[in-house]
C-alpha positions as CSV (number, residue, x, y, z in Angstrom):
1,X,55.2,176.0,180.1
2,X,57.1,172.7,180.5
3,X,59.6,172.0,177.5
4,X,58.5,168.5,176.4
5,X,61.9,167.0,175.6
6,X,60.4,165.7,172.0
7,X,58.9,168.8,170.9
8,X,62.1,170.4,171.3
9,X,64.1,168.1,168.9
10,X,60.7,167.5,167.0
11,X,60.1,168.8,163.1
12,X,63.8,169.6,162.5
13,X,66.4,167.7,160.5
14,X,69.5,166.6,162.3
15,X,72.4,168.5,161.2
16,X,74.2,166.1,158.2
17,X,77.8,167.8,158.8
18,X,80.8,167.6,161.3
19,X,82.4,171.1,161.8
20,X,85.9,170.3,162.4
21,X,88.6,172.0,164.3
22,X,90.3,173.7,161.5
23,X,93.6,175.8,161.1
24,X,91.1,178.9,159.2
25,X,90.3,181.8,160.8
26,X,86.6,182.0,162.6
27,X,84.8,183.2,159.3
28,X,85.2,180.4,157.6
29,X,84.2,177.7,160.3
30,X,81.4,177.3,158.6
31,X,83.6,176.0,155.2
32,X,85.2,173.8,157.5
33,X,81.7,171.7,157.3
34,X,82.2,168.6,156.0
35,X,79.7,168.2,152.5
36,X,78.4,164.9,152.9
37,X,75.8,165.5,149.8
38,X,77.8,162.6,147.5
39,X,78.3,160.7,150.3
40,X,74.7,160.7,150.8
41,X,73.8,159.5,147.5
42,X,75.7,157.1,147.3
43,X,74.7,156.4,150.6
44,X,70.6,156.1,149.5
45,X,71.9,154.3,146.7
46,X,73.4,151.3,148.6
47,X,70.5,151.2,151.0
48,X,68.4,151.1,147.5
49,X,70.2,148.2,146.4
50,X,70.8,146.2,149.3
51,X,74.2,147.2,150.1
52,X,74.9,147.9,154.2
53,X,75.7,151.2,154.4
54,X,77.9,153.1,157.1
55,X,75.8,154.1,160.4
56,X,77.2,157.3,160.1
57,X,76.6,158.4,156.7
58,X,72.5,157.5,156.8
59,X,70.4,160.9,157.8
60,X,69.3,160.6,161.0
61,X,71.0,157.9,162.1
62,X,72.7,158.2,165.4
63,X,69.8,159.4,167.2
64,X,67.7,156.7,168.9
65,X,65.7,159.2,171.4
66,X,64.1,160.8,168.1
67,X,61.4,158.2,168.0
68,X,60.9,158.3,171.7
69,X,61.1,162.1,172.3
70,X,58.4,162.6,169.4
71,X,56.0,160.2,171.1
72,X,56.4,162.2,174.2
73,X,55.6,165.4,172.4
74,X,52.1,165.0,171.5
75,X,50.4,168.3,170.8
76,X,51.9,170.2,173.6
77,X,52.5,173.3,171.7
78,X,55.8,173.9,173.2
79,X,58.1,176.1,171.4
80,X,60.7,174.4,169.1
81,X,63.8,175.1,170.0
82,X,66.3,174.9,166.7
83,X,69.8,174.3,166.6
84,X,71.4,178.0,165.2
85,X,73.5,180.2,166.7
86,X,71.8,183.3,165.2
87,X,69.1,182.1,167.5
88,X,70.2,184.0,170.7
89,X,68.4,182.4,173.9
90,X,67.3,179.5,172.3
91,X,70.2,177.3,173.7
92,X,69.2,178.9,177.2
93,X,65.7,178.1,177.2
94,X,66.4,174.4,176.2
95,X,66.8,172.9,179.7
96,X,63.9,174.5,181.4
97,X,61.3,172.7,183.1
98,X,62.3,169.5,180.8
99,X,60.0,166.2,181.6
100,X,62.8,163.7,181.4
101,X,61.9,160.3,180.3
102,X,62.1,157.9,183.3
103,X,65.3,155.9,181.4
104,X,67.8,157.2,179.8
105,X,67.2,157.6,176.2
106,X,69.8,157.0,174.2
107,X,71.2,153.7,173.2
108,X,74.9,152.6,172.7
109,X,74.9,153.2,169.1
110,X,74.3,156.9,169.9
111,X,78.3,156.8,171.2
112,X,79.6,154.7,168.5
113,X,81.8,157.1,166.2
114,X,82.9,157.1,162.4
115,X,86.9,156.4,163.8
116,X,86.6,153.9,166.0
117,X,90.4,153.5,166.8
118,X,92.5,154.0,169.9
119,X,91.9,157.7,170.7
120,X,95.5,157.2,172.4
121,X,96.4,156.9,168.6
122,X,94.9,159.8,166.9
123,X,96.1,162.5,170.4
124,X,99.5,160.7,170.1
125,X,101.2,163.8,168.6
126,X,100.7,167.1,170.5
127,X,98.3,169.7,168.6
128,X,99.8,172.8,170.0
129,X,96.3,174.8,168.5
130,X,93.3,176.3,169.7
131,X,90.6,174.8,168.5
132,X,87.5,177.4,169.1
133,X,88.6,181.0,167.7
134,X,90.1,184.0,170.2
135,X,86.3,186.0,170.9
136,X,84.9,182.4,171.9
137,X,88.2,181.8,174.6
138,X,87.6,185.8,175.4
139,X,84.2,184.7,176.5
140,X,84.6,181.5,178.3
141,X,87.7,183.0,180.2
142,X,85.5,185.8,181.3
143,X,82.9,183.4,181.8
144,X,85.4,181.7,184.4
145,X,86.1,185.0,185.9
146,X,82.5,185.8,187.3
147,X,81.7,181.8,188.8
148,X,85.7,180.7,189.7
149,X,86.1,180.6,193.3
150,X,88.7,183.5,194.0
151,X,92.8,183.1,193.1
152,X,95.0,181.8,196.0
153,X,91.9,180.6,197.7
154,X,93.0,177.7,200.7
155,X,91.8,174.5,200.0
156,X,90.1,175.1,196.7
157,X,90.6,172.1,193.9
158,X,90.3,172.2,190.4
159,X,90.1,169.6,187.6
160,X,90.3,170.5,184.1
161,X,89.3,167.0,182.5
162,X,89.9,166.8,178.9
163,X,92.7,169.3,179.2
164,X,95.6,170.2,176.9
165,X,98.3,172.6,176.8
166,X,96.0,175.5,177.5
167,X,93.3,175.8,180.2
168,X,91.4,179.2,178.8
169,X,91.7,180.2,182.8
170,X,91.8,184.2,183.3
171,X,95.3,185.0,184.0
172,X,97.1,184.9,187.0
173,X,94.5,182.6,188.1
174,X,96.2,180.2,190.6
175,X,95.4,177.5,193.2
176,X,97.6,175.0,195.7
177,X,95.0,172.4,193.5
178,X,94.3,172.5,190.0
179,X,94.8,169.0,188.6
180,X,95.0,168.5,184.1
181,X,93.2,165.2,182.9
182,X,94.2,164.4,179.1
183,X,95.8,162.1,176.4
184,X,98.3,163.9,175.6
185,X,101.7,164.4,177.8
186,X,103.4,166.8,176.1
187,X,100.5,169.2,176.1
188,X,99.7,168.8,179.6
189,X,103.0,169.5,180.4
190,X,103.0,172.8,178.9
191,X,100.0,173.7,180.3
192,X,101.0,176.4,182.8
193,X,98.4,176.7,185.4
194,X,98.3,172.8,186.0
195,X,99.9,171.8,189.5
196,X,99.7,168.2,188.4
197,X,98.1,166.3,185.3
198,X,97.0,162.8,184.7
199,X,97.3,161.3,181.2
200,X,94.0,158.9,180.7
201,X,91.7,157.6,178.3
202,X,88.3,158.3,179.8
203,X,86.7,156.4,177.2
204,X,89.0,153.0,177.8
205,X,88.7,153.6,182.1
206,X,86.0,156.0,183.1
207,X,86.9,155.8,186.8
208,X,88.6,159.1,187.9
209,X,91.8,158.7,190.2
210,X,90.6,160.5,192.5
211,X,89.6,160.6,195.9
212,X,85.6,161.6,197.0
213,X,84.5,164.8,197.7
214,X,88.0,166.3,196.3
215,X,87.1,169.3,194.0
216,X,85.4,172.6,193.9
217,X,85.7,172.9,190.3
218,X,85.8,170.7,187.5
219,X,85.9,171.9,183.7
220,X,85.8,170.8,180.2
221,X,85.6,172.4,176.9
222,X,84.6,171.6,173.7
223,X,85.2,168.1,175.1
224,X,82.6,167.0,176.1
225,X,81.2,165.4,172.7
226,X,83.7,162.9,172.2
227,X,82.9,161.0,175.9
228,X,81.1,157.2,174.8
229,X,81.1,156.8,178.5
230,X,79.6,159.9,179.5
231,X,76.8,158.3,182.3
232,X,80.0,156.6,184.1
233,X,81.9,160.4,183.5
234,X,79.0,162.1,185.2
235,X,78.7,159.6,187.8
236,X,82.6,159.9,188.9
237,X,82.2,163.3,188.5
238,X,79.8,163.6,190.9
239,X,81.9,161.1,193.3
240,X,85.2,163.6,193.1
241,X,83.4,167.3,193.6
242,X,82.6,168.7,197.1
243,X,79.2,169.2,198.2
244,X,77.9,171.8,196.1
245,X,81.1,171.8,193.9
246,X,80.3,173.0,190.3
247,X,80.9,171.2,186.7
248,X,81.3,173.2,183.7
249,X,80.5,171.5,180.3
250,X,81.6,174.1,177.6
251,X,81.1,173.6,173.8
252,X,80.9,175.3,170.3
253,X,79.9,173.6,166.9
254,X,83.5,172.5,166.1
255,X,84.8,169.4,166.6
256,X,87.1,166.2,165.4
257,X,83.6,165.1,163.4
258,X,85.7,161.4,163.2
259,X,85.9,161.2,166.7
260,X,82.7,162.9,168.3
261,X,80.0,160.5,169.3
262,X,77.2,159.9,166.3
263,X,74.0,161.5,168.6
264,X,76.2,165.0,168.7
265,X,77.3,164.9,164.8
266,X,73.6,164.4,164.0
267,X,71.9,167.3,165.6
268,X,72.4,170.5,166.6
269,X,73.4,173.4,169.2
270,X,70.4,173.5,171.5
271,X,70.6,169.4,171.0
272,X,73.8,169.5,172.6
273,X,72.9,171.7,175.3
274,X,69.7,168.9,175.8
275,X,72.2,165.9,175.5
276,X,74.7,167.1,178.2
277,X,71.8,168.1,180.5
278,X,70.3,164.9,180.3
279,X,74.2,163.5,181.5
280,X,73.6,165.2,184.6
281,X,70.0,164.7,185.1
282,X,70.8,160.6,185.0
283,X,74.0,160.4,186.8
284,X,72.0,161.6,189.5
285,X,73.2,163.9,192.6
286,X,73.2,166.8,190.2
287,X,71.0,169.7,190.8
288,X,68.8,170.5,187.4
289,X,71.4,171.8,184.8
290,X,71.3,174.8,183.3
291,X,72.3,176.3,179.5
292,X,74.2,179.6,179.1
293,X,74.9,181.2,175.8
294,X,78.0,183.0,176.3
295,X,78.4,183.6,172.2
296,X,80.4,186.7,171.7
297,X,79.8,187.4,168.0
298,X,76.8,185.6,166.9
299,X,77.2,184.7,163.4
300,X,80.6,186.0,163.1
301,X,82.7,183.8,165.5
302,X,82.6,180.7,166.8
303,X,79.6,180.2,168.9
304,X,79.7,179.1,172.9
305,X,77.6,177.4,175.0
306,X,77.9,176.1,178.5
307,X,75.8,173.5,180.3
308,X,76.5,173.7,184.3
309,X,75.3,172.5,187.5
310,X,76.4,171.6,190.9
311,X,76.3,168.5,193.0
312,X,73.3,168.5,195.6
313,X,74.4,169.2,199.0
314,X,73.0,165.9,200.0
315,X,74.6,164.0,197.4
């Protein structure tokens, strides 16, 4: 049965809490939550009395498609997919046989974040951390393992975009090409299966410097929800790969809550997987994305997701 994008982010409330990248162990990623419950009483008590309240402290707010994806809904029927990672699969099924609206549905205000400064400013200083736990890296890097063209292969070209001073790549894994796109020098310089690295602001210059048709490969992880660009991102993304070249888009439920965009801090797992589908579906040349739940420990460890596709042939 066709998943009616509305239904699937129909009857649920959108998440009220940032997870943040925090220094704790995996159990307690879920304390890292941030409690918004005084902030939102004080929030409905400005709105009450007049008073403008923040954009990012009203429930709900942040997520223009709601309206639109509930009128599309109607009585389908369609399963509802909710946003838990006890939910195995239900991330998976998100991005099959989706009706897409004919625009894109989300408005500007859907990338505007609580810190709205330079993010030059906030990755000035090197964070020489991991920020998803060691069973969630296990499983990405053996994610990597099974779809990664072979070590040593000749020609092959990677981009890790959004990349720091660790790539999660299986070990040994080398290339004449694998190119590190960040903010932060110092990291990327310690990053030792880079052959090169590019500091830059995606959200200040989307336009990738590099030329068409370029790379195999390009990664990201747990990245992906702080892009306010992401339509021009998808869209150079799809200008740099080789026909058929792949794009992984890998995330958990952490994050830098200040900095992600305000449609991601407002809903949930199987959201996300929905939101970076629908980057690929409208920057066009993509063939139809699909959701993986690579999640080693459900409930115990950080959940992981991946969103992937590759660029039509034709493209």
């Amino acid at each position: 049965m066709t998943n009616r994008l509305g239904h699937t982010l129909q009857q649920k409330i959108p998440v009220f809490a940032g997870v943040v990248a925090c220094p704790f162990p995996s159990k307690f990623s879920v304390a890292c939550a941030i409690d918004f419950a005084p902030q939102l009483s004080r929030t409905l008590k400005n709105r009450n009395s007049g008073r403008r309240t923040p954009r990012r402290l009203v429930l709900g707010i942040g997520a223009a498609l709601w309206g639109q994806f509930m009128s599309m809904a109607g009585n389908s029927g369609s399963k509802s997919f909710l946003a838990s990672a006890r939910q195995k699969g239900a991330v998976e099924q998100v991005l099959k046989n989706v009706e897409w609206p004919e625009q894109f549905p989300f408005k500007e205000e859907d990338f505007q974040r609580f810190d709205e400064s330079p993010d030059t400013l906030f990755y000035e200083s090197p964070r020489f951390v991991t920020h998803i736990d060691d069973p969630a890296i296990a499983a990405l890097t053996k994610y990597y393992s099974e779809v990664f063209p072979p070590s040593n292969t000749p020609g092959v070209a990677i981009l890790d975009m959004c990349s720091s001073w660790v790539s999660h790549f299986p070990a040994g894994y080398k290339q004449d090409r694998i190119v590190g796109m960040g903010l932060n020098e110092e990291e990327l310089k310690r990053n030792p299966v880079l052959t090169n690295y590019v500091v830059q602001d995606l959200n200040i210059n989307p336009k990738l410097p590099f030329e068409d048709n370029s790379f195999d490969v390009i990664t990201n992880v747990v990245s992906v929800d702080y892009l306010t660009k992401p339509l021009d991102v998808f869209k150079e993304m799809r200008r740099i790969l080789k026909p058929g070249g792949l794009v992984i888009m890998s995330f958990s439920n952490r994050c830098f809550w200040t900095k992600a965009i305000s449609v991601w801090t407002s809903t949930g797992d199987a959201d996300h997987a929905m939101i970076v589908g629908s980057y690929f579906h409208y920057a066009g040349g993509f063939e139809p994305p699909q959701a993986v739940d690579i999640s080693p420990n459900p409930g115990r460890s950080d959940p992981m997701y991946i969103v992937h596709s590759r660029k039509l042939a034709t493209a």
